[in-house]
C-alpha positions in Angstrom: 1.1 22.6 19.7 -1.4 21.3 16.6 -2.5 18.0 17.5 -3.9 16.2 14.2 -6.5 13.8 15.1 -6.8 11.7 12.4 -3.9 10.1 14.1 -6.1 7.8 15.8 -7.2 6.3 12.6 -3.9 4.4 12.5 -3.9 2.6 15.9 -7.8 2.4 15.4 -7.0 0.2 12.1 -4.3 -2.3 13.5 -7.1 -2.8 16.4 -10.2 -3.4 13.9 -7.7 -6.0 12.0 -7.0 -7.9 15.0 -10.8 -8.0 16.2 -11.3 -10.0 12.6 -8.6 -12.1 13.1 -9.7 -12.7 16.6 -13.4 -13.3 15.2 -11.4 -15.6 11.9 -9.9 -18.0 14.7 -13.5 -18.2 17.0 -14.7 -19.6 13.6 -12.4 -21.3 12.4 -10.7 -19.2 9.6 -7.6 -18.2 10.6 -6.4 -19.5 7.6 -7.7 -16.3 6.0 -4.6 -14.3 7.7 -1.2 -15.6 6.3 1.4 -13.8 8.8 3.9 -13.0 5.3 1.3 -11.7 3.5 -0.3 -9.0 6.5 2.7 -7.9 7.2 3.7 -7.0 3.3 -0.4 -5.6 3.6 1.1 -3.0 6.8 4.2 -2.4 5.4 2.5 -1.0 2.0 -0.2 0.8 4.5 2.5 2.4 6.4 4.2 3.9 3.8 1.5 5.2 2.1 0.2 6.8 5.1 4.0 8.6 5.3 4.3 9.4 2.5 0.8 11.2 2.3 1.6 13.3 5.5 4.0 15.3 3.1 1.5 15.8 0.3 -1.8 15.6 1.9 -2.5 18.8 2.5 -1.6 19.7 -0.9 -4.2 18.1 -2.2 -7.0 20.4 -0.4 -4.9 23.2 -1.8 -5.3 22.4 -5.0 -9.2 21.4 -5.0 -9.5 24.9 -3.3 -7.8 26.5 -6.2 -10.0 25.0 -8.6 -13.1 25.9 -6.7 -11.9 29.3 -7.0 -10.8 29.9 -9.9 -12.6 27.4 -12.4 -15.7 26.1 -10.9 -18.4 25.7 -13.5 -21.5 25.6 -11.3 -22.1 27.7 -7.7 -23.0 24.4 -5.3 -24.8 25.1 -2.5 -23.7 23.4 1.0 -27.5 22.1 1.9 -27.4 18.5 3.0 -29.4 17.1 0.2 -25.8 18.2 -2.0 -23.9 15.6 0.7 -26.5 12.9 -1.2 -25.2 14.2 -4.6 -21.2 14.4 -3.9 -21.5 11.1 -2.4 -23.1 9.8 -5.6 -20.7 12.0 -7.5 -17.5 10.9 -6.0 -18.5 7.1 -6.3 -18.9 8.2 -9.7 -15.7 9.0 -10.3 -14.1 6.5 -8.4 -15.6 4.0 -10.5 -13.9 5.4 -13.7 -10.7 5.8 -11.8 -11.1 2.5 -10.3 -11.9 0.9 -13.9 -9.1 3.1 -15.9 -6.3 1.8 -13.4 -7.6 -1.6 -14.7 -7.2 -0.6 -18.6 -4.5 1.4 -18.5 -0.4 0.3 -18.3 0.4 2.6 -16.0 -2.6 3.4 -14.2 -2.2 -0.6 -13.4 1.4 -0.2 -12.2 -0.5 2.0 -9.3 -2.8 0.0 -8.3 -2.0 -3.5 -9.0 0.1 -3.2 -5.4 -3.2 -3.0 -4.0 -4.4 -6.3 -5.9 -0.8 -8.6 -4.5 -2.0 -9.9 -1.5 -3.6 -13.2 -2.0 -5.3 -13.4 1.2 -8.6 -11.2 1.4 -8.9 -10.0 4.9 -9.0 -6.0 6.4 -5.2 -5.7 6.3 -5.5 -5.5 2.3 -7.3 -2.6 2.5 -3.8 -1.0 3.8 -2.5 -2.0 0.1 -3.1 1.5 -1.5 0.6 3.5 -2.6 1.2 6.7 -3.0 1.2 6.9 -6.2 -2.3 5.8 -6.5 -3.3 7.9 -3.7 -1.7 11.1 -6.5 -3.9 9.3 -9.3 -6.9 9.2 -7.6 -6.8 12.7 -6.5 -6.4 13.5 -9.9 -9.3 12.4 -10.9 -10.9 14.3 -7.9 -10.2 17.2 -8.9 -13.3 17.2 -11.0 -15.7 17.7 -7.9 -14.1 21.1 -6.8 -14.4 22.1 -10.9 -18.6 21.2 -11.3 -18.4 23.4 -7.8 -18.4 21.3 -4.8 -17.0 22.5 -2.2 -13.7 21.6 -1.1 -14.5 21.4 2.9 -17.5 18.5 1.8 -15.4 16.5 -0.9 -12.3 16.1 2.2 -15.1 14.9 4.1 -16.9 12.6 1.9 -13.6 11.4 0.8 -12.8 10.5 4.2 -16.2 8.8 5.2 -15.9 7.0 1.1 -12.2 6.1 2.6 -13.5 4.4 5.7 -16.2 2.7 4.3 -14.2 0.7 1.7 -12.0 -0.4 4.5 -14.8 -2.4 6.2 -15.1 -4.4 2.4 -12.0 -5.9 2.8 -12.9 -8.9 4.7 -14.7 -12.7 4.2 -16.1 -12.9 7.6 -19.3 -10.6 6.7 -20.9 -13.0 4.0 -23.4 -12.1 2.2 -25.8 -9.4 3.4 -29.3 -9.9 1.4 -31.3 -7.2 -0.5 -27.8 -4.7 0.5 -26.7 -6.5 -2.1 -28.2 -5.3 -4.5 -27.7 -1.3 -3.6 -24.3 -1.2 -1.8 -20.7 -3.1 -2.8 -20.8 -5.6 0.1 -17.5 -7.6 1.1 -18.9 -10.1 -1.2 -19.1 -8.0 -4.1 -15.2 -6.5 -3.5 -14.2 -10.0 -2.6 -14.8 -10.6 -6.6 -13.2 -7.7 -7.6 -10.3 -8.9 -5.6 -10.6 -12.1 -7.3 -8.1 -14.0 -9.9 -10.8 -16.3 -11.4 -11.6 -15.7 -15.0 -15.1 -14.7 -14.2 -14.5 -12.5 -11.8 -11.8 -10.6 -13.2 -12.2 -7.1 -14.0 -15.7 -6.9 -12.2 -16.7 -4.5 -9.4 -15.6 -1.2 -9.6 -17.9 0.7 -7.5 -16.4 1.5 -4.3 -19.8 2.2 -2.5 -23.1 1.9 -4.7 -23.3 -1.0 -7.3 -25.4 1.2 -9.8 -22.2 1.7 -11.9 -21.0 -1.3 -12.9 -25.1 -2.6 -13.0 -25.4 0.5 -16.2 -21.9 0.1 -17.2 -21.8 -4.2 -17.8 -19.2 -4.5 -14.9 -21.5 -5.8 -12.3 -20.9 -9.8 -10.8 -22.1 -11.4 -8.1 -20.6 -14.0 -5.6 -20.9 -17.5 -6.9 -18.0 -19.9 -6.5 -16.1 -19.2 -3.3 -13.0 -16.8 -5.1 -9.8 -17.3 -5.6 -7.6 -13.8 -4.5 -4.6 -11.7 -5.5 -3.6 -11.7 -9.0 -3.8 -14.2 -12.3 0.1 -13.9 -12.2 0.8 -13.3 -8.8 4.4 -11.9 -7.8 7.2 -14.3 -6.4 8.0 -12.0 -3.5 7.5 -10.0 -0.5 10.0 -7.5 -0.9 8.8 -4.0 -0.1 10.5 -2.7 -3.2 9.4 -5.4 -5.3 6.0 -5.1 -4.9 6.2 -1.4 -5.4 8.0 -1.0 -8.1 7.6 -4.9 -10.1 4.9 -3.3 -13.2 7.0 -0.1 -13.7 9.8 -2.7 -14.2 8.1 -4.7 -16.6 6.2 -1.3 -18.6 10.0 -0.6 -19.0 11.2 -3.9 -20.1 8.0 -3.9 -23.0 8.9 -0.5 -24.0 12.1 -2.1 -24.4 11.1 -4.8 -26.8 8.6 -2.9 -28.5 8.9 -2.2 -31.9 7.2 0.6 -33.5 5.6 3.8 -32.1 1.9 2.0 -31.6 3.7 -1.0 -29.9 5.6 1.2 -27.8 2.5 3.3 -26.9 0.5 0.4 -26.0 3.5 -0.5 -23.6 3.1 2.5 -21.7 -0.8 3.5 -22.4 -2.4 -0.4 -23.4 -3.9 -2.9 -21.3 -2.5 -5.1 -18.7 -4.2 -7.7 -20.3 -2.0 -7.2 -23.2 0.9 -7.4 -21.5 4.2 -10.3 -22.3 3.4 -12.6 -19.6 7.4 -13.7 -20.4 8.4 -10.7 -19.1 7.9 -11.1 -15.5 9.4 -14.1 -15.0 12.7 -13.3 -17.2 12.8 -10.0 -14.5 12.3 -12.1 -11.3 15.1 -14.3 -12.8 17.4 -11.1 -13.1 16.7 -9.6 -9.5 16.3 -12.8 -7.8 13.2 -12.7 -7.2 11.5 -15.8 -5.8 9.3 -16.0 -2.8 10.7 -17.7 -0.1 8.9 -20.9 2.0 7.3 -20.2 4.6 9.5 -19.3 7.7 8.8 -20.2 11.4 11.9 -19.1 13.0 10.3 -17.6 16.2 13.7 -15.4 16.5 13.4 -13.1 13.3 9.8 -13.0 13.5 10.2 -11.7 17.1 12.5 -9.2 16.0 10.3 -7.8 12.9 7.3 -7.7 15.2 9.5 -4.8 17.5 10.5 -3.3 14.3 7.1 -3.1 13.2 5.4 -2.1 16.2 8.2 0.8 16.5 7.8 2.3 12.9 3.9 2.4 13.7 4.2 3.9 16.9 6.7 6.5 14.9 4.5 7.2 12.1 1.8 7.5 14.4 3.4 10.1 16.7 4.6 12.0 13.5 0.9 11.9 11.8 -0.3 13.3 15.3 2.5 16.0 16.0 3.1 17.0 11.4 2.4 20.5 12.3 4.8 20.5 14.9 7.8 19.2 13.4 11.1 20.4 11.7 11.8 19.5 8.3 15.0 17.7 9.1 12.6 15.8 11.9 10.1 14.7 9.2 13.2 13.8 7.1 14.4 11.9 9.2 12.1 9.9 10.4 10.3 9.4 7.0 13.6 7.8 5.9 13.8 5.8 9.1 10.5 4.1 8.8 11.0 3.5 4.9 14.1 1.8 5.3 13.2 0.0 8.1 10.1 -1.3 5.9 12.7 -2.2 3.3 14.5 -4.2 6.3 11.6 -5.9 6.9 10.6 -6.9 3.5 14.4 -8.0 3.1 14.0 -10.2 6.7 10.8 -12.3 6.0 12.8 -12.9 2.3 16.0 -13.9 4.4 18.0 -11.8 2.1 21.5 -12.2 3.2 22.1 -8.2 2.1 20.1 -7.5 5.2 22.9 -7.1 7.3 24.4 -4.3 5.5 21.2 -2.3 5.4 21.1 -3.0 9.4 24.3 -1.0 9.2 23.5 1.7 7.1 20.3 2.3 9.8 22.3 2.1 12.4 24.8 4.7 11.3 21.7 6.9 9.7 20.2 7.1 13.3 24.1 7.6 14.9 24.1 10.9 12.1 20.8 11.9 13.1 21.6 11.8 16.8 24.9 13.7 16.0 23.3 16.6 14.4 21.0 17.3 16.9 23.5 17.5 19.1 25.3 19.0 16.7 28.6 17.2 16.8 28.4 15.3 13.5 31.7 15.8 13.1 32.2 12.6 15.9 30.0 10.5 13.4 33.4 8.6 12.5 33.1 7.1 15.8 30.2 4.5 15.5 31.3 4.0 12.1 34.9 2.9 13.0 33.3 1.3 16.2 31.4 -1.5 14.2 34.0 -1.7 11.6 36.7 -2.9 15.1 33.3 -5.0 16.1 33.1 -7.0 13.0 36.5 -7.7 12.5 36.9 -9.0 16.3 33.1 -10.5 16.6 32.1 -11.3 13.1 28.8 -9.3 13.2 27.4 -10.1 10.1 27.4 -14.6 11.7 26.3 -13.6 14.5 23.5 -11.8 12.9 22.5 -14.4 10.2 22.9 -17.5 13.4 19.8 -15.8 15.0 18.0 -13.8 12.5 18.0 -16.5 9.7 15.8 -19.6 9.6 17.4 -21.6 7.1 21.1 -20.8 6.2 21.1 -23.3 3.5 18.1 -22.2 1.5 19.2 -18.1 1.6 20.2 -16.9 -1.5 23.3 -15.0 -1.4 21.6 -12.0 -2.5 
């Protein structure tokens, strides 16, 4: 049995974001960590950690055929080169970093990882998989100069980890490392909505980029985070898939090839700021209040503490598994994230997806044992339970704060 070890990363991040909030509350800053927001941050994480087991290894594949095949220089492997593909991968970063600001639907990618509006280490979890394609992209161009592919997986992954520890306000500023590295500080900026700030930062390890490039700003007025127009939801789907929605609805109103193009290939900055709202109003999208039901909150705490012990297992035991496994569970977890999205919203439609989860792991079950022809069973069993026990109350009397203020969506 394979055993991949880079499992641990994902019980060893949950445990680093509950030593900061630990720290946030000895100092009085829990206020930092808004309990909506970090879970939207995980649920975002979690996916994109799925969703990469499946195309993860692809990616060394491909910077392997590159090196092969169309590598313009013959790299050696001596450690000074680690000193030059670190700077060269920051290098690239920045430019991918600074294009997904500039570009339509570059942004669509990354402005997921921009949402959250509290700056803490569960934002760092904010990356889809979508970007995570993007950004490989870009990489591609280490294996073509000639780097090796077995050193760029492994600068990637120590370039990974180190942007993680950014991602927080309890570090301050760190003095003359200010000047050389991007600090929490300097990301907290980048991370910023104030006019200043915006568009500032780029560099993901070295602040030599933006320094010769005119993107560098430091600290000065305590930032303000997430985005300038920031997103009236917490819906898992929403937050995925919001820019895409609005790219579409430009295109739509465009007139004109060159309007059309800039709809797709302009800047963000260009974009109908009417647009967003007139879409929230059409999918019902408005954040809820703050909920405090202890019930619900209890119950997507289990839910979330089950899909990352799943994805967890999976990431340890990938090589291990069955496609219909991985299947499976991949669609487990993504609809549970859906679920949960749906349940801090208080979407009444919740219920329904609860049933369709249910029956999806009663089909599962079924075919393992292969007797999915006996899937009718559960199926006619909750239809007899509803009908005699009205389910779908019972399930809004404990899993809903505030019947009055749910929108019957």
């Amino acid at each position: 049995m394979t055993v991949n070890y880079l499992a641990f990363a994902i019980p060893a991040f949950f445990i680093f974001v509950f030593i900061e909030f630990k720290i946030a509350q000895h100092q009085k800053k829990a206020k930092i960590f808004k309990y909506e927001s970090t879970v939207a941050n995980f649920s975002v994480g979690i996916a994109e950690r799925l969703l990469n087991l499946f195309i993860a290894a692809s990616f060394y594949q491909v910077y392997n055929w590159i090196y092969s095949n169309y590598a313009i220089f013959d790299i050696s492997t001596k450690w000074y080169v680690w000193i030059l593909l670190l700077l060269a991968t920051d290098f690239v970063w920045y430019w991918y970093h600074r294009l997904g600001h500039e570009i339509n639907f570059l942004w669509a990618a990354h402005i997921v990882h921009h949402q959250s509006e509290e700056f803490n280490l569960s934002a760092a979890a904010r990356i889809t998989t979508i970007q995570a394609i993007f950004r490989n992209v870009f990489w591609c161009v280490l294996p073509l100069l000639g780097f090796h592919p077995n050193m760029i997986i492994t600068i990637l992954l120590a370039h990974g980890a180190y942007s993680f520890f950014t991602h927080t306000q309890l570090a301050g500023k760190l003095g003359w490392l200010e000047n050389i590295l991007i600090t929490p500080s300097l990301h907290g900026v980048h991370h910023a909505s104030d006019d200043k700030y915006l568009d500032k930062n780029y560099g993901d390890v070295f602040v030599f980029w933006d320094k010769l490039f005119g993107t560098f700003q430091k600290e000065e007025e305590a930032p303000k985070y997430g985005l300038t127009h920031p997103i009236k939801s917490y819906s898992f789907l929403w937050q995925h898939f919001h820019y895409y929605l609005e790219i579409g609805e430009a295109y739509r109103r465009a007139n004109g090839f060159r309007a059309k193009w800039n709809a797709i290939f302009g800047s963000p900055a260009l974009m109908d700021q009417n647009i967003r709202p007139a879409l929230e109003e059409r999918y019902f999208q408005q954040r809820r209040q703050d909920q405090s039901n202890p019930k619900f909150k209890t119950y997507l705490n289990i839910q979330l503490i089950v899909v990352v012990a799943m994805l967890t297992g999976t990431t340890m035991l990938y090589g291990s598994l069955t496609s219909i496994h991985k299947i499976a569970i991949a669609i487990f977890i993504l609809v549970t994230l859906i679920n949960i999205g749906a349940l801090l919203e208080q979407r009444k439609w919740i219920y329904y997806l609860e049933c369709f989860r249910l029956i999806l792991v009663f089909g599962y079950l079924f075919y393992s044992f292969d007797i999915i022809e006996f899937l009718i069973l559960p199926v006619v069993g909750l239809i007899i339970l509803e009908r005699n026990f009205s389910l779908n109350s019972l399930y809004k009397k404990h899993f809903f704060s505030c019947q009055s203020n749910t929108i019957n969506t």
